[in-house]
N, C-alpha and C positions, 0 to 999 in steps of 0.2 A: 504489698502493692506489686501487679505486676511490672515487668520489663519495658512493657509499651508504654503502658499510663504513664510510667517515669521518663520514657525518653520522651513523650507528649508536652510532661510537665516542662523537662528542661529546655525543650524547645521554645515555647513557650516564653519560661522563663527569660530566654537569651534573646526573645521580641520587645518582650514588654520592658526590659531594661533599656533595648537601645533606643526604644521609641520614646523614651518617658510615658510620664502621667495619663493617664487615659482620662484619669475624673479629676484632676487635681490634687489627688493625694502624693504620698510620698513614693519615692522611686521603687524599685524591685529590690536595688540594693540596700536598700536602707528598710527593709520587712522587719519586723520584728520577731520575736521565737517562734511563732506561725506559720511561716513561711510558706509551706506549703496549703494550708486554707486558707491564705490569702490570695496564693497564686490560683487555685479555684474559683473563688469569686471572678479572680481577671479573667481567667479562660471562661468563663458562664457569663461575663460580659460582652468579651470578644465575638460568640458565637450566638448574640440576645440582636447585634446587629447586622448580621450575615441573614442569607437565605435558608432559611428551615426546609430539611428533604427527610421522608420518612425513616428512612434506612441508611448507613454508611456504608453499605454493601456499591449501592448503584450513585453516580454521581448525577450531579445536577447543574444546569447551565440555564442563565436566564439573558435572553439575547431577544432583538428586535429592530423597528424601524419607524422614525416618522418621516413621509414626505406628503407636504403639503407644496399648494400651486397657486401663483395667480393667473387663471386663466382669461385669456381676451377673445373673444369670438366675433367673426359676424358670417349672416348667412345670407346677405344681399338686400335686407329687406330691413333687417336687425340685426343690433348691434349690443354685447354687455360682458361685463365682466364678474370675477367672482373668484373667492378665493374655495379652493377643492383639496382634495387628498386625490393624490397621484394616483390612476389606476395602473400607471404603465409599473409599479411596483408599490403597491399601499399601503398604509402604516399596517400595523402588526407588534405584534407581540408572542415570543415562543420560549419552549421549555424542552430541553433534551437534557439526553445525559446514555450511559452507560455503564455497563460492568463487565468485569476479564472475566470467563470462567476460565480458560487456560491459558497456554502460547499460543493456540491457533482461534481460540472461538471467543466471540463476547455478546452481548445482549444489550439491546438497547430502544429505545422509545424518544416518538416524536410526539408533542402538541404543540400546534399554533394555531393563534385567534388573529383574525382578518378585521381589521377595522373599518366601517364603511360609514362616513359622515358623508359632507356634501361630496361626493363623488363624481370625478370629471373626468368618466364617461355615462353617469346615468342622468345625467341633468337634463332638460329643455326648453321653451321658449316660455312654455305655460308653467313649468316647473323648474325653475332657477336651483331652486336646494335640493332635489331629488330625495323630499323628505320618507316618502314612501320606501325607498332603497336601503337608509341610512341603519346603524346596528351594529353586531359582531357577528362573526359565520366563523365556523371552525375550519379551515385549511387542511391542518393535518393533525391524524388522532391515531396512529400505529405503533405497536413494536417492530424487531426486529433481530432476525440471529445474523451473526458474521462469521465466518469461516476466512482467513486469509488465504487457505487455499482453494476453498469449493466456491465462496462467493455470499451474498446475502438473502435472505429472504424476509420481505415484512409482509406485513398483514393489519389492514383498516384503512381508515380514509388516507389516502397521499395523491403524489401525482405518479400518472401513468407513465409506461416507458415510452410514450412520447411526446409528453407534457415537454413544452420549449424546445422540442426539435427543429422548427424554425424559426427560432429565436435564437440561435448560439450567436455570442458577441462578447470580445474579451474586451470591450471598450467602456465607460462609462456611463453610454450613452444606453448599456441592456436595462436599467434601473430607471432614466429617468426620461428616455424620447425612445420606446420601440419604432424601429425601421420595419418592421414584418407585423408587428399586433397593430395600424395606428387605430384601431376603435375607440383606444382606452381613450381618444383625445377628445372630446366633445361627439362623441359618437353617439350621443344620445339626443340629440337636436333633430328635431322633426324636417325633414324634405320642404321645400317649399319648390312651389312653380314660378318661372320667370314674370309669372302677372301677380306673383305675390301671396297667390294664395299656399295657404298654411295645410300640410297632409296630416295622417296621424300615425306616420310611419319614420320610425329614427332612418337615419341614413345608417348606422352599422347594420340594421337588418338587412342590408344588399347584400353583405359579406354570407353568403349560406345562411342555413335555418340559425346557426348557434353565433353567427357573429365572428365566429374565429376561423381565421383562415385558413384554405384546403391544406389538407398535410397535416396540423397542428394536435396536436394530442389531446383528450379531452378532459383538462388543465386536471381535476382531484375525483377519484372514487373510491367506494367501499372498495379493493380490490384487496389479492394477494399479488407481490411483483416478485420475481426473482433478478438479479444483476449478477453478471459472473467477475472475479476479480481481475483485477487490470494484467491486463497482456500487453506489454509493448506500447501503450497506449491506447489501446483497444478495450471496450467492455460491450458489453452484448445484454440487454436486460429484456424481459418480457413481461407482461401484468395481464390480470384477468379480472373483470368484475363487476358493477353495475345489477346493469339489465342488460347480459350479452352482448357487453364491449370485450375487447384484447386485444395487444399490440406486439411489436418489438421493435428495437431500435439499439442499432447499433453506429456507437460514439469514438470519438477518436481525441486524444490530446496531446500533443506533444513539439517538440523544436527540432524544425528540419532546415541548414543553412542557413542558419540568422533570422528565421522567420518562427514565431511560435504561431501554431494552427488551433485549431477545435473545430471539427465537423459533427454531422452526425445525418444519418437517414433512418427512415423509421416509416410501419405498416402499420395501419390498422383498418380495424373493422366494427361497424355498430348496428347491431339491432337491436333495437326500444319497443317495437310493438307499437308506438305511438298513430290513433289514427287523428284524420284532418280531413273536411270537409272542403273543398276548394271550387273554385266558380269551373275551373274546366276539368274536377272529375276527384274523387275521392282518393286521398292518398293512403295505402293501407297501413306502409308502416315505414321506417326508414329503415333501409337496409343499405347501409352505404359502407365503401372500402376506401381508403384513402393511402396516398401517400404523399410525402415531405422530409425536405431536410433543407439542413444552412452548413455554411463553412466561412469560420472568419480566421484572417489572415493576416497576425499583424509583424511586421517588421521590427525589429527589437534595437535595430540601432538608427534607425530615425524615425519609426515611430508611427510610420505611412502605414494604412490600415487597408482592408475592405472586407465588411462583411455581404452575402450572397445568400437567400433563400429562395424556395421554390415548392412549389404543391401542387397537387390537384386531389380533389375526391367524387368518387361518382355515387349517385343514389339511386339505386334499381326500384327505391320503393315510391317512385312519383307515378305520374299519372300515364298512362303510355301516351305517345306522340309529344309529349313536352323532351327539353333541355335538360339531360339530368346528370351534366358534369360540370366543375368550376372547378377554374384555375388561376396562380396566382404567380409572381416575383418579385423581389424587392432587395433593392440594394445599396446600398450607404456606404459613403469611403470616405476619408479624411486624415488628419492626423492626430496623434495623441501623446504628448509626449511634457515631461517636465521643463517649462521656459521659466516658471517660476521659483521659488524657493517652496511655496506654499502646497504643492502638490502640482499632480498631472492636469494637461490642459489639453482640453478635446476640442476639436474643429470639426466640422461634418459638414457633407451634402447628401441628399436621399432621393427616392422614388421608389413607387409602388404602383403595381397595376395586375388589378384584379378583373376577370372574366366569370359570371356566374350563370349559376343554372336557373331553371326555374323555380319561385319557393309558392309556399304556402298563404304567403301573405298578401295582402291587398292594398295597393294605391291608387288614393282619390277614384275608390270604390271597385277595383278592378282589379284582377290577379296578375301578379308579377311574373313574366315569364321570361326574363331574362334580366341579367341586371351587372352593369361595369362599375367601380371603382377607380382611379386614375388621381398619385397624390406625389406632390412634390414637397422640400424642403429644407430648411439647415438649422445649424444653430452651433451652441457652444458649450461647453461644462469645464467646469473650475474647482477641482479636489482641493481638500485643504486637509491634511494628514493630520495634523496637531489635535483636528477636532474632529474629525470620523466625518466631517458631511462635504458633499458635492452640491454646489452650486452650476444653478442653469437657468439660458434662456434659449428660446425654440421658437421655430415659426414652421408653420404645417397648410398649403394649400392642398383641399378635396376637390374635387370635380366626380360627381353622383351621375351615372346614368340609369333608366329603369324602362323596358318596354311592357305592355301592359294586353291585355286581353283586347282593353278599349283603344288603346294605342300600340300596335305590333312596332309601327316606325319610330318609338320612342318619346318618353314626357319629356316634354323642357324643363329643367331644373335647375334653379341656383346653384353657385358655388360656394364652397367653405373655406372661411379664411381662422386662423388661429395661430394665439402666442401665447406660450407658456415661459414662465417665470419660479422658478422656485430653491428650493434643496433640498435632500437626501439625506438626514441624518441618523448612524449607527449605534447603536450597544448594544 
C-alpha cells in the first residue's frame, strides 16, 4: 500500500475514533484483526454522504441563497400583498471550485442557477404570481485561469466588468433593499393615471430600454473578461461579448484613516443591431455608451456609513430630434453597526432620482418621449451570525413621471407605495 493511502487511512482512523460510532457499531478501537477493511468500509461511508465531484485533482464547493419577502404594495387605486423571492438578490444556488497548477497559476470554474418563483419585481395588478416569469435561468457558466502575478481571465456566461458598478455597498442593505437598482421592488406594477385608469406599461420600463440604470453593467453574457491582479487596492478588468458589448471598470478597496472604502467607475458600450418601429420614427439599432460608478464609505469605529452612485448613458441609435440621454443618482446613509449580541444592525435612509431619455415604448397608446423616476425611503436589517440570515423590513415611496407624444406636458400618474419584510439566508 502506498504512503498516502496509509496516512489517509490513519487520518482517518484518528476521526472516526474520536467521533465514535457512525452506525452504532463498535468503536475504531475496539476493530477487530481487520482493521484496516473495516476502516474502508468507514471511509466509503464517510464519503457515500459528502458531495460527489468527478476528479480529486479540482475541488468542489456547494454554496447559495434563499431570500424570500413579504411584499405590501399600493399604487393609489390598489392595494395587496404577497409573498416573493427578493429580486434585489434572489434565491440561487451555485457550484465552484479549483485547482493549483503551480505557485503562481490555478484554474478554476463557475456555475450558478438563478431561481425565479413569484418574483418581486416581475409581478402586477392582473398578475399577482408572475407565473409567466417563474423557473431557473443560469447566472454563471465559465472557467477560468489565475496568474497571481499577471491577473485572471474567464470565458462563458458571467458578469461583465461592470456588472454592479453602481451598486457598490459594504452594508447589508447591498442583498436585501438596493439604494441604486429599486426596480427589483415591485417594479413590475403597471402605471396607472390619476382617474384610475390602468396602462400596460410596468413603471421600471421608465428606467431606459433594459430597466437598469444608466452606468450599470449589463448584469451576465456569453463574454471573455480579463481583471488584472490587486495593486494597492486597485484592479482594472475589461470584458467582451454578446452581440458587440465591452466594458472596463476600474475598482478600488481598501482602509484609509478609520474609514474602509470601495468605489469603482466603469465604461461601456452596446450595439445589438436591434430594430424598433416607434410612433415618431424607426429606431435602427441601439448604439449607446454609457458611464457609471458608486463609492461607499463606511466608518469602522462608529459605523456611520454613506454610500453614492451615479450614471448616465447616451443612445445615438434613437430616432433623430428625440431625447437620447438619461441620467441617474442615488444615495443612502445610515448606520450599521453591532448593538446587539446577535449580529450587525443596519439603520438607513435613501433617495433616487432618475432623468430619462426617450424609449421605444408606448403609454396609454403613445410614445414615450421622456420619462423621471423620483424615490424615497428607509428601513432596517438585523444580522444574526449564528445562522447565516439577515432579517429586514423596508419602506420604498416611487413617484413615476412620463411625457408622451400625445401629452409633451406630461401624464398624471399615481404614486407607489411599498414595504418589504423578509430574510436572507446563506450556505
Amino acid at each position: 500500500m502506498r504512503g498516502g493511502r496509509i496516512t489517509t487511512f490513519a487520518a482517518a482512523f484518528v476521526l472516526v475514533g474520536g467521533l465514535g460510532p457512525l452506525t452504532g457499531q463498535a468503536n475504531a478501537a475496539d476493530l477487530g484483526g481487520n482493521c484496516c477493511g473495516d476502516l474502508e468500509e468507514r471511509i466509503a461511508e464517510l464519503e457515500a454522504t459528502a458531495a460527489r465531484k468527478g476528479n480529486r485533482k479540482v475541488s468542489l464547493e456547494v454554496y447559495g441563497q434563499v431570500n424570500e419577502t413579504l411584499l405590501f404594495w399600493d399604487d393609489g387605486f390598489e392595494s395587496n400583498a404577497g409573498v416573493y423571492t427578493n429580486d434585489n438578490a434572489r434565491t440561487r444556488i451555485g457550484f465552484r471550485g479549483k485547482a493549483k497548477i503551480n505557485a503562481d497559476w490555478e484554474a478554476g470554474y463557475r456555475l450558478e442557477i438563478g431561481v425565479r418563483s413569484q418574483n418581486s419585481k416581475r409581478f402586477n395588478q392582473d398578475d399577482p404570481n408572475a407565473a409567466a416569469d417563474s423557473g431557473l435561468d443560469v447566472r454563471d457558466s465559465h472557467w477560468y485561469l489565475k496568474s497571481k502575478s499577471l491577473g485572471t481571465v474567464s470565458l462563458g456566461r458571467q458578469s461583465t466588468a461592470t456588472d454592479a458598478i453602481t451598486e457598490i455597498n459594504q452594508t447589508q442593505t447591498g442583498e436585501t433593499h438596493k439604494y441604486s437598482d429599486i426596480e427589483d421592488t415591485g417594479g413590475g406594477l403597471f402605471l396607472r393615471r390619476t382617474d384610475g385608469t390602468l396602462s400596460d406599461l410596468q413603471w421600471r420600463r421608465l428606467i431606459g430600454e433594459g430597466g437598469d440604470q444608466p452606468g450599470e453593467g449589463e448584469r451576465r453574457f456569453d463574454a471573455i473578461k480579463y481583471t488584472t491582479p490587486d495593486f494597492q487596492g486597485f484592479t482594472l478588468s475589461a470584458g467582451w461579448g454578446a452581440d458587440d458589448f465591452w466594458d472596463v471598470a476600474l475598482r478600488y478597496k481598501g482602509d484609509i484613516a478609520g474609514f474602509a472604502i470601495a468605489a469603482g467607475v466603469g465604461y461601456g458600450e452596446i450595439l445589438d443591431g436591434t430594430q424598433t418601429q416607434t410612433t415618431a420614427g424607426s429606431r435602427a439599432n441601439i448604439d449607446a455608451q454609457q458611464f457609471g460608478g458608486s463609492i461607499s464609505v463606511l466608518h469602522s469605529d462608529t459605523g456611520l456609513f454613506v454610500n453614492f452612485a451615479a450614471g448616465e448613458k447616451q443612445d445615438d441609435g434613437l430616432a433623430p430630434g428625440l431625447d437620447n440621454k438619461d441620467n441617474f443618482y442615488a444615495i443612502q446613509a445610515g448606520i450599521e453597526r453591532k448593538f446587539v449580541p446577535l449580529g450587525k444592525t443596519t439603520v438607513f435612509g435613501e433617495y433616487y432620482d432618475y432623468s430619462g431619455a426617450a424609449l421605444t415604448r408606448n403609454l396609454f397608446g403613445s410614445q414615450v418621449i421622456g420619462s423621471s423616476i423620483e424615490s424615497y425611503g428607509f428601513g432596517v436589517a438585523q444580522g444574526i451570525d449564528a445562522a447565516a440570515i439577515t432579517l429586514y423590513l423596508n419602506y420604498r415611496h416611487v413617484t413615476p413621471e412620463a411625457q408622451t407624444v400625445a401629452a409633451p406636458a406630461g401624464v398624471a400618474l399615481e404614486e407607489f407605495d411599498f414595504v418589504t419584510a423578509g430574510g436572507i439566508i446563506k450556505f
